[in-house]
Backbone atoms as SQL, in Angstrom:
CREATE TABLE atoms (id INTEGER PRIMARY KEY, chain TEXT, resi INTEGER, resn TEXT, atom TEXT, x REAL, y REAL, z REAL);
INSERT INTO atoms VALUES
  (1, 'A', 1, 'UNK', 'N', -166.456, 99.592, 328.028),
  (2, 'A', 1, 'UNK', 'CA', -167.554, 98.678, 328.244),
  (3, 'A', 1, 'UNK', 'C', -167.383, 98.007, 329.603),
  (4, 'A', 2, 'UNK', 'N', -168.282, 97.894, 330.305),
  (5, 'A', 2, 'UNK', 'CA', -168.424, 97.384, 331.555),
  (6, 'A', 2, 'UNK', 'C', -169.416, 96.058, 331.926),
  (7, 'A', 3, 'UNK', 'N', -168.890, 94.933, 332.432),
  (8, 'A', 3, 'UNK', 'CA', -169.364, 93.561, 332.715),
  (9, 'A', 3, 'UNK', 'C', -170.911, 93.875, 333.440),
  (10, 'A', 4, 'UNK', 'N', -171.686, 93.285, 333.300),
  (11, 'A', 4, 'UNK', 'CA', -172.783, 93.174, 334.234),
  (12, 'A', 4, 'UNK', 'C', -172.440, 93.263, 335.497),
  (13, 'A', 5, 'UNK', 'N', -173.419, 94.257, 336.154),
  (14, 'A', 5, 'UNK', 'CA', -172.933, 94.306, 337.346),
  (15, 'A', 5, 'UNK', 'C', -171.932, 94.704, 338.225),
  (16, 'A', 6, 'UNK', 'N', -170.853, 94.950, 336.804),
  (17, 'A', 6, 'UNK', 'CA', -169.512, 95.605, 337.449),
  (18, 'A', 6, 'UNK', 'C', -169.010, 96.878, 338.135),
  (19, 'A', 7, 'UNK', 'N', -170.357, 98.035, 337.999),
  (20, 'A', 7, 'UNK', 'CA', -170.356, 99.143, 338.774),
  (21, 'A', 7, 'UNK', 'C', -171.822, 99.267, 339.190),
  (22, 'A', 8, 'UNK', 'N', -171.200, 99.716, 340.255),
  (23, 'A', 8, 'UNK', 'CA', -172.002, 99.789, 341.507),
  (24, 'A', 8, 'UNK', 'C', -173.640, 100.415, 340.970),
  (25, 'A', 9, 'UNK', 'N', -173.740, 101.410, 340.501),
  (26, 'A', 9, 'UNK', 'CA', -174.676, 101.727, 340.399),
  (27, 'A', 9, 'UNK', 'C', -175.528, 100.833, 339.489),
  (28, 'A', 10, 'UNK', 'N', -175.423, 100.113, 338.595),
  (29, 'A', 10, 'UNK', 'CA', -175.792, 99.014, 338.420),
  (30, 'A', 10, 'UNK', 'C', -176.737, 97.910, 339.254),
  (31, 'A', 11, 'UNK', 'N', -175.401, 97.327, 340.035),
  (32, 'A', 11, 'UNK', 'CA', -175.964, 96.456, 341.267),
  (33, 'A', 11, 'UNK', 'C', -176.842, 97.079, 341.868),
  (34, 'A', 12, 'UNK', 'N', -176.843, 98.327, 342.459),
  (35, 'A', 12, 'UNK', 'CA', -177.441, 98.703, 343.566),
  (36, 'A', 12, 'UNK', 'C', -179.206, 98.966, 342.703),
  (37, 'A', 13, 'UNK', 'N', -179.640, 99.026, 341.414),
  (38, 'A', 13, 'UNK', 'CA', -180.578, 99.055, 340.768),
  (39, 'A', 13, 'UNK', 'C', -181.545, 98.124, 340.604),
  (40, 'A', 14, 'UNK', 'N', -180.403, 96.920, 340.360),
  (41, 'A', 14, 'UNK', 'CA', -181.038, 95.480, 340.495),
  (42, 'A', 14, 'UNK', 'C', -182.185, 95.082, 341.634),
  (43, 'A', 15, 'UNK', 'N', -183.383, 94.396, 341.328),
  (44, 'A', 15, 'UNK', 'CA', -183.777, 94.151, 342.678),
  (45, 'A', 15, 'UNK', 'C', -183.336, 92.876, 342.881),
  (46, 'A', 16, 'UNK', 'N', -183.669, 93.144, 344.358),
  (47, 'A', 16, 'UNK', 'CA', -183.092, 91.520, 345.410),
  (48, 'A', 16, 'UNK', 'C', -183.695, 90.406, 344.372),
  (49, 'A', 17, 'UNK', 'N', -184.842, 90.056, 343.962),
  (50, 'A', 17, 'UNK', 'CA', -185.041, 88.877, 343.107),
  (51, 'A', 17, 'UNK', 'C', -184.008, 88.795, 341.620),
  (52, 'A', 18, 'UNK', 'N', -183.833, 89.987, 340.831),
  (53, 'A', 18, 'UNK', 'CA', -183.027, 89.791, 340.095),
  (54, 'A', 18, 'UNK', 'C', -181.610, 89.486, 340.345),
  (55, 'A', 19, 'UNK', 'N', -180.776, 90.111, 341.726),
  (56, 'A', 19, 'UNK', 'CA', -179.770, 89.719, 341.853),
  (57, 'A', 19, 'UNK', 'C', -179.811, 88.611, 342.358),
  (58, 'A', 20, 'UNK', 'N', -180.479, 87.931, 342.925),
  (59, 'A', 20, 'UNK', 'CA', -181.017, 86.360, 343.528),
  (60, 'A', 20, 'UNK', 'C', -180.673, 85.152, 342.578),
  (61, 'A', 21, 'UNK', 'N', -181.497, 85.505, 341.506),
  (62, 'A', 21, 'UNK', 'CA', -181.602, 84.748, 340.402),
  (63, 'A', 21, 'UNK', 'C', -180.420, 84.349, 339.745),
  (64, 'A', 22, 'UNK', 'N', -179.515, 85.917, 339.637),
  (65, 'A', 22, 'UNK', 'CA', -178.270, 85.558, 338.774),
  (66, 'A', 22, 'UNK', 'C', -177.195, 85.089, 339.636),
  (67, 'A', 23, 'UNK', 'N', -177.436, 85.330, 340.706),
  (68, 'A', 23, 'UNK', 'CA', -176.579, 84.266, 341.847),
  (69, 'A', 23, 'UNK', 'C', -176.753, 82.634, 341.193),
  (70, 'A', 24, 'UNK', 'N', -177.755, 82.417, 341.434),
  (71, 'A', 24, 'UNK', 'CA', -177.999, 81.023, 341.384),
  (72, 'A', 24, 'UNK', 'C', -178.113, 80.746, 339.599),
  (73, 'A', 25, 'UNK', 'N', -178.055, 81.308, 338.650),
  (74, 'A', 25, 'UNK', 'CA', -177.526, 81.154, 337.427),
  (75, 'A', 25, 'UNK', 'C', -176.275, 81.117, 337.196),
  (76, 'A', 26, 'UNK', 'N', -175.632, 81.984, 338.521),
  (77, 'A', 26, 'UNK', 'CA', -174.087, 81.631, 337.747),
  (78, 'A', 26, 'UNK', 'C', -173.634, 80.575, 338.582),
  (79, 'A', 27, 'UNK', 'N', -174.353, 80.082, 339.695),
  (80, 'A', 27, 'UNK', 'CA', -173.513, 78.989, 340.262),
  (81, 'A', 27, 'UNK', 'C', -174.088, 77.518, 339.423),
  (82, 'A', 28, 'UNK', 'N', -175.057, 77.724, 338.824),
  (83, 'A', 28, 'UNK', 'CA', -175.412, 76.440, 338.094),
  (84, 'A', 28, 'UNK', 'C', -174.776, 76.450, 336.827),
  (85, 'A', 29, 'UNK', 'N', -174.161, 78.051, 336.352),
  (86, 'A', 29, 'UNK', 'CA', -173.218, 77.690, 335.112),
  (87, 'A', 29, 'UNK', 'C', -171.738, 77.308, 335.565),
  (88, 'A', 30, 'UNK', 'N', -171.273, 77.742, 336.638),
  (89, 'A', 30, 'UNK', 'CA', -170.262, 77.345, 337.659),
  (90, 'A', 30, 'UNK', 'C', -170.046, 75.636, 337.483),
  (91, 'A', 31, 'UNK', 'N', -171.003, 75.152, 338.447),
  (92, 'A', 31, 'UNK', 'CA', -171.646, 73.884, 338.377),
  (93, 'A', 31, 'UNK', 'C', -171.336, 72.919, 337.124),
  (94, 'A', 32, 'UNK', 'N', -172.006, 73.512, 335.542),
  (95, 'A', 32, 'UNK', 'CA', -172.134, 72.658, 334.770),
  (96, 'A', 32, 'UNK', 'C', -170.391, 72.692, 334.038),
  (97, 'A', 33, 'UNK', 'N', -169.880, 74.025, 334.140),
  (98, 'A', 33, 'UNK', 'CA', -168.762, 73.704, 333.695),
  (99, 'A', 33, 'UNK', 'C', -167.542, 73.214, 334.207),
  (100, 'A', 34, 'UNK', 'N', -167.642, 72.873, 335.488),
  (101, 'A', 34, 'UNK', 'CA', -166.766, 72.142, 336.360),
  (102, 'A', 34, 'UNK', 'C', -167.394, 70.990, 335.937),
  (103, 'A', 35, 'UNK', 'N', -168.383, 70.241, 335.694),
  (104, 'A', 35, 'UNK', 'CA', -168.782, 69.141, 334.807),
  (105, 'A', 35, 'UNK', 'C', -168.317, 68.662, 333.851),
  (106, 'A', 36, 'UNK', 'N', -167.911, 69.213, 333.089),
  (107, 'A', 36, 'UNK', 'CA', -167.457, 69.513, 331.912),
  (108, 'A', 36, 'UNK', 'C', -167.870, 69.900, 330.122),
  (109, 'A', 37, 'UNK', 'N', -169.659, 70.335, 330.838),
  (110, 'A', 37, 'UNK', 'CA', -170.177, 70.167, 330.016),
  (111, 'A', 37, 'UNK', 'C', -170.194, 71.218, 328.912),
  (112, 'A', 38, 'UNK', 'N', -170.548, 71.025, 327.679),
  (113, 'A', 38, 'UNK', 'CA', -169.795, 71.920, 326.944),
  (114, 'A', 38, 'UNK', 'C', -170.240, 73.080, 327.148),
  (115, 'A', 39, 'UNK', 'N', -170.072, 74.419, 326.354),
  (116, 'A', 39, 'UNK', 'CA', -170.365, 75.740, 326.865),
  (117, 'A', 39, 'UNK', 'C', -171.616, 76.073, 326.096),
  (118, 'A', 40, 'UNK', 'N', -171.482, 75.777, 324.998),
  (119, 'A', 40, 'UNK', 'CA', -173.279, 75.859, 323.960),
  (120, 'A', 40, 'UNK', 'C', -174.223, 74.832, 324.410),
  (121, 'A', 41, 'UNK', 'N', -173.823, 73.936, 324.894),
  (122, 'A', 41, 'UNK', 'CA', -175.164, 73.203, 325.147),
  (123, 'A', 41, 'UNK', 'C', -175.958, 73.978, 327.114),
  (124, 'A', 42, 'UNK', 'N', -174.417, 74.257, 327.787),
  (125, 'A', 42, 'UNK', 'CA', -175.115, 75.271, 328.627),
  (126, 'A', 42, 'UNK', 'C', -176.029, 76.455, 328.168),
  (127, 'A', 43, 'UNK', 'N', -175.328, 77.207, 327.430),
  (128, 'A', 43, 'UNK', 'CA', -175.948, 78.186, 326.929),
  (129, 'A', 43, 'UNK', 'C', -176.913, 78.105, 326.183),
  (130, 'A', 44, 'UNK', 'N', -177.421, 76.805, 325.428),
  (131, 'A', 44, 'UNK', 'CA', -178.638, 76.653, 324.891),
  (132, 'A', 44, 'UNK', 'C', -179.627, 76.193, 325.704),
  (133, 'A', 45, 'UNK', 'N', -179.378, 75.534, 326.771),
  (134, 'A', 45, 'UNK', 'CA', -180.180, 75.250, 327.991),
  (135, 'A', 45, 'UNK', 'C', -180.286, 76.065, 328.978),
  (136, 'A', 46, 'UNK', 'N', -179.933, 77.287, 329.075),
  (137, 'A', 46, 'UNK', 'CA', -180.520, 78.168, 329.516),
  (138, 'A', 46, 'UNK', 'C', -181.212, 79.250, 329.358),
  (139, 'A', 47, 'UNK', 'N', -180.720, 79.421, 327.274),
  (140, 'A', 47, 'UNK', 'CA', -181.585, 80.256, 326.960),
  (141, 'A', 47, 'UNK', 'C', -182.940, 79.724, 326.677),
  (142, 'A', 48, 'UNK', 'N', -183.036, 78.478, 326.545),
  (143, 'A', 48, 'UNK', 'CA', -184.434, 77.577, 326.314),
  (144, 'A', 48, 'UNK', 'C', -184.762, 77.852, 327.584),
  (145, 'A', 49, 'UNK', 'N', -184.234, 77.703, 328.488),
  (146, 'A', 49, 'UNK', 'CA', -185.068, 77.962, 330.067),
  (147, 'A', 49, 'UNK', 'C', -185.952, 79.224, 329.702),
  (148, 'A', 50, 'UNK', 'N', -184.506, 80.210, 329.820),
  (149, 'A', 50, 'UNK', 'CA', -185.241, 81.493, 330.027),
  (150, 'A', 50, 'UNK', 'C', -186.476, 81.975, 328.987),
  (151, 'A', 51, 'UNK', 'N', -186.536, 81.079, 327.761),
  (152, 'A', 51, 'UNK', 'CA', -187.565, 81.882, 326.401),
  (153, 'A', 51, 'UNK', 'C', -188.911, 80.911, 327.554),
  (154, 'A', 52, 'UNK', 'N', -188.776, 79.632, 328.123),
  (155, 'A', 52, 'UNK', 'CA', -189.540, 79.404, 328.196),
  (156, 'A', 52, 'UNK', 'C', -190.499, 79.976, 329.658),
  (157, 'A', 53, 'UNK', 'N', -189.388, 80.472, 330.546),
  (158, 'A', 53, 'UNK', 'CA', -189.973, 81.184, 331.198),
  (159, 'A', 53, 'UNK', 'C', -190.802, 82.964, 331.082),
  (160, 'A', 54, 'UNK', 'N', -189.865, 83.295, 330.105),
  (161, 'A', 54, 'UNK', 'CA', -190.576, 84.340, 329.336),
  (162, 'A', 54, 'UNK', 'C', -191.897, 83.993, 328.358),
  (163, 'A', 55, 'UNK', 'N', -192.155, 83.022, 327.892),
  (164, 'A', 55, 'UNK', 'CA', -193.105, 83.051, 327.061),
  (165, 'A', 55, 'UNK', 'C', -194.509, 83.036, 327.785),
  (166, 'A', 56, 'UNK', 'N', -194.056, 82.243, 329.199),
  (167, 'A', 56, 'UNK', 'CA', -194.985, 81.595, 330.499),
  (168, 'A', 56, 'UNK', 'C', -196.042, 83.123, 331.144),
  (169, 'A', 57, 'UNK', 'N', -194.662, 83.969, 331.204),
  (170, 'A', 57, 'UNK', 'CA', -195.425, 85.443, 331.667),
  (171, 'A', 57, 'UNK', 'C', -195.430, 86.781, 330.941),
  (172, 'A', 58, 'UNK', 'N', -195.240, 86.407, 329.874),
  (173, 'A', 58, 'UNK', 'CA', -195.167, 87.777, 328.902),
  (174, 'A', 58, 'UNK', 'C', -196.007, 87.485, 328.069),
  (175, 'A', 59, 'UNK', 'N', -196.531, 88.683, 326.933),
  (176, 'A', 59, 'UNK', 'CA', -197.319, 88.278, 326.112),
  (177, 'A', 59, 'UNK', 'C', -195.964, 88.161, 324.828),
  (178, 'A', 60, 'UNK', 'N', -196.350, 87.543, 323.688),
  (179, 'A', 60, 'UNK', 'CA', -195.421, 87.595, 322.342),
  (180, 'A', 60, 'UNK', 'C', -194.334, 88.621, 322.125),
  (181, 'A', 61, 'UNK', 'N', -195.452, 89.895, 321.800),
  (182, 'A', 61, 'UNK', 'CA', -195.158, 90.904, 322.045),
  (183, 'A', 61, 'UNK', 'C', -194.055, 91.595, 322.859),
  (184, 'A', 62, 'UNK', 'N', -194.296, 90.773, 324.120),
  (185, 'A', 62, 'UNK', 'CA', -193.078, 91.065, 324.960),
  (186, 'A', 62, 'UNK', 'C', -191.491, 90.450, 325.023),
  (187, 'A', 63, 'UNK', 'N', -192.066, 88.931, 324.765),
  (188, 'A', 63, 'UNK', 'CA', -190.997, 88.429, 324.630),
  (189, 'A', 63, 'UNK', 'C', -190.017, 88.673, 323.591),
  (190, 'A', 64, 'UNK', 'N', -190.705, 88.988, 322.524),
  (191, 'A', 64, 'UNK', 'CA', -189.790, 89.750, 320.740),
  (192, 'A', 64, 'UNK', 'C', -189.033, 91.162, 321.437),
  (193, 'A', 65, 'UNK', 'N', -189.970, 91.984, 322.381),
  (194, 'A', 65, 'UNK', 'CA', -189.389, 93.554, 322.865),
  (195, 'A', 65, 'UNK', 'C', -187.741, 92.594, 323.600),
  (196, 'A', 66, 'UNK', 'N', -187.441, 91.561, 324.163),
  (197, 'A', 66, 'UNK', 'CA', -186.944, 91.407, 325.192),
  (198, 'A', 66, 'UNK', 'C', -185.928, 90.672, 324.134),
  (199, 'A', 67, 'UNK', 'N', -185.911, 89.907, 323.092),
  (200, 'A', 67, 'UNK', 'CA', -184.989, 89.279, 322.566),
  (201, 'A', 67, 'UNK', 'C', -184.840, 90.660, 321.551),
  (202, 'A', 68, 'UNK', 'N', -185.528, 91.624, 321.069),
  (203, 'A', 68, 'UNK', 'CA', -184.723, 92.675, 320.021),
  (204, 'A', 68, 'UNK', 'C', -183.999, 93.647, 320.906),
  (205, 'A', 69, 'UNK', 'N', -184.129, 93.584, 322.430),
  (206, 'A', 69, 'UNK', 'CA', -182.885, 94.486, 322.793),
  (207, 'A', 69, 'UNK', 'C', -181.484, 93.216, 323.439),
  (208, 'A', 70, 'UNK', 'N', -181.529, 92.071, 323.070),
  (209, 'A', 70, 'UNK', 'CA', -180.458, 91.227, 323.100),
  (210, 'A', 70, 'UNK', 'C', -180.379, 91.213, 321.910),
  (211, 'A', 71, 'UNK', 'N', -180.951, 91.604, 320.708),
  (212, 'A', 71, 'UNK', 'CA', -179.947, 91.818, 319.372),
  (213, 'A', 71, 'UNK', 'C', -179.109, 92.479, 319.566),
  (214, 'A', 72, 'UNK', 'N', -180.085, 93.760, 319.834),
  (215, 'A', 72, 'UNK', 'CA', -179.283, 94.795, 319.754),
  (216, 'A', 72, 'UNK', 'C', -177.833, 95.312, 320.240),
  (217, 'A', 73, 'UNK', 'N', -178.084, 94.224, 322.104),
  (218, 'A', 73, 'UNK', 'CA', -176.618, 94.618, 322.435),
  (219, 'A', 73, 'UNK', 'C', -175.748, 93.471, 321.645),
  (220, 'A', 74, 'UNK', 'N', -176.086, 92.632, 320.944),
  (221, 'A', 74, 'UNK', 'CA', -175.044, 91.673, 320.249),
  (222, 'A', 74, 'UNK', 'C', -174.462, 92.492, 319.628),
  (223, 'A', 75, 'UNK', 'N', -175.571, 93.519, 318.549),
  (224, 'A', 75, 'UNK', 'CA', -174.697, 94.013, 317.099),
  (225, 'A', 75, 'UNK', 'C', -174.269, 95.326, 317.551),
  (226, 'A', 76, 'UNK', 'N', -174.526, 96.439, 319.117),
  (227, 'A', 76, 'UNK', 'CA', -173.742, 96.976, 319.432),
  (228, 'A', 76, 'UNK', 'C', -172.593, 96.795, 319.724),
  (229, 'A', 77, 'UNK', 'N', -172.282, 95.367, 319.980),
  (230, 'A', 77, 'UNK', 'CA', -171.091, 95.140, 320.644),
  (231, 'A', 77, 'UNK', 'C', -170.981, 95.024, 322.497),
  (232, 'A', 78, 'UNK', 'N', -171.914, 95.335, 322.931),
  (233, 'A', 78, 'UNK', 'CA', -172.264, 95.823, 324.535),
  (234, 'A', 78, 'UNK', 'C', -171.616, 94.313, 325.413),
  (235, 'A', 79, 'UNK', 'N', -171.902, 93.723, 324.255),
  (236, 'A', 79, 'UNK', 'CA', -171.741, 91.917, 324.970),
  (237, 'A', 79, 'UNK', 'C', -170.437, 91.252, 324.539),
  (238, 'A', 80, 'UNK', 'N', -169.145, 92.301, 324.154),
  (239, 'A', 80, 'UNK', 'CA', -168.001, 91.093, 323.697),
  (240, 'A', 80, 'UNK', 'C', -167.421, 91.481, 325.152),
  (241, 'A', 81, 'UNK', 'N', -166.673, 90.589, 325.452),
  (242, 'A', 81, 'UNK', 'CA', -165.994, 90.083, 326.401),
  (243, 'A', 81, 'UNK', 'C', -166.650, 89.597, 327.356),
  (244, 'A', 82, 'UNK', 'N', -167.954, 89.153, 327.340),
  (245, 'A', 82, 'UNK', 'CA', -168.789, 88.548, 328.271),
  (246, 'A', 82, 'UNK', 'C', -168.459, 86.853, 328.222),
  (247, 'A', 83, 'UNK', 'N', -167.904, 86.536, 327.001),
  (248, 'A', 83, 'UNK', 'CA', -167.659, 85.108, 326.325),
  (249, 'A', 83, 'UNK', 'C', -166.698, 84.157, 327.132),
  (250, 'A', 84, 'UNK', 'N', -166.114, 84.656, 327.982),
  (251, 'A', 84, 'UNK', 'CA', -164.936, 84.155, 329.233),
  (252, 'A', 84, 'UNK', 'C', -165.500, 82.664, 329.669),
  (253, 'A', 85, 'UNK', 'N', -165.396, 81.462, 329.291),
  (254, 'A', 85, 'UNK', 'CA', -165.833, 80.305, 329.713),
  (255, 'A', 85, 'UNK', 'C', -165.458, 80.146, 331.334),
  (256, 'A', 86, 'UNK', 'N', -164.603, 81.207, 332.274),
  (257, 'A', 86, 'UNK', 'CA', -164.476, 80.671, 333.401),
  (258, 'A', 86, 'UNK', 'C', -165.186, 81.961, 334.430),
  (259, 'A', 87, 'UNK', 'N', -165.455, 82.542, 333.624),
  (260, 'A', 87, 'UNK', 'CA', -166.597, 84.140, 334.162),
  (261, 'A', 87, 'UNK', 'C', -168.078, 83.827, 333.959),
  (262, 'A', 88, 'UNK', 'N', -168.942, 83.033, 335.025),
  (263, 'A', 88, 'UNK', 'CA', -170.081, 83.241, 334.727),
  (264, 'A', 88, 'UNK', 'C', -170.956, 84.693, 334.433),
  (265, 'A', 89, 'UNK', 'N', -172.089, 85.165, 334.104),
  (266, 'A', 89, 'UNK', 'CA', -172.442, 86.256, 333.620),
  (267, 'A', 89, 'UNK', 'C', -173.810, 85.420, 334.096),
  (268, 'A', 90, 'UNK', 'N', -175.010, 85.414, 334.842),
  (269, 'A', 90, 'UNK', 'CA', -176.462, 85.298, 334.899),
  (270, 'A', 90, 'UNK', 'C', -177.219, 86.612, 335.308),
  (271, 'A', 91, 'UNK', 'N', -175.980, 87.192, 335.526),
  (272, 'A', 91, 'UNK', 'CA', -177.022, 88.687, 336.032),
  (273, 'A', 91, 'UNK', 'C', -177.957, 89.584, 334.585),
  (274, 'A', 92, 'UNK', 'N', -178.511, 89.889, 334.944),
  (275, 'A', 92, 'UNK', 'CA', -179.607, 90.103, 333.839),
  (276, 'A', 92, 'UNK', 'C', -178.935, 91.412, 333.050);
């Protein structure tokens, strides 16, 4: 299993706005946990960001397509070792 972003062909897929974005997601998770703030209330404040920015430009429809393939990599497993409190992860 391989980290977001961790091979190249990956990155190089990403566009400039998506890798943009997760720049500046991981320096604001950077940010909050040099704060000290806890790690679920980050992570619930950003997934509230993100549903709410998804709900803003997707239809329903889309947004359910977009949270059932983040089930999916939960109950594949695709996502353990992503959990590293000092490894941000915003890349999409």
């Amino acid at each position: 299993m391989t980290e977001p972003f961790e091979d190249r062909e990956s990155l190089e897929s990403a566009t400039p706005d998506l890798r943009h974005a997760g720049a500046v997601v991981d320096q604001a998770i950077d940010y909050m946990t040099k704060q000290n703030i806890d790690a679920v209330a980050i992570a619930s404040a950003l997934l509230g960001g993100a549903l709410g920015m998804l709900t803003a430009h997707m239809t329903s429809e889309g947004v359910m397509a977009v949270l059932d393939n983040a089930k999916a990599s939960v109950a594949s497993g695709e996502l353990e070792g992503m959990g590293s409190a000092n490894v941000p992860h915003g890349h999409a």
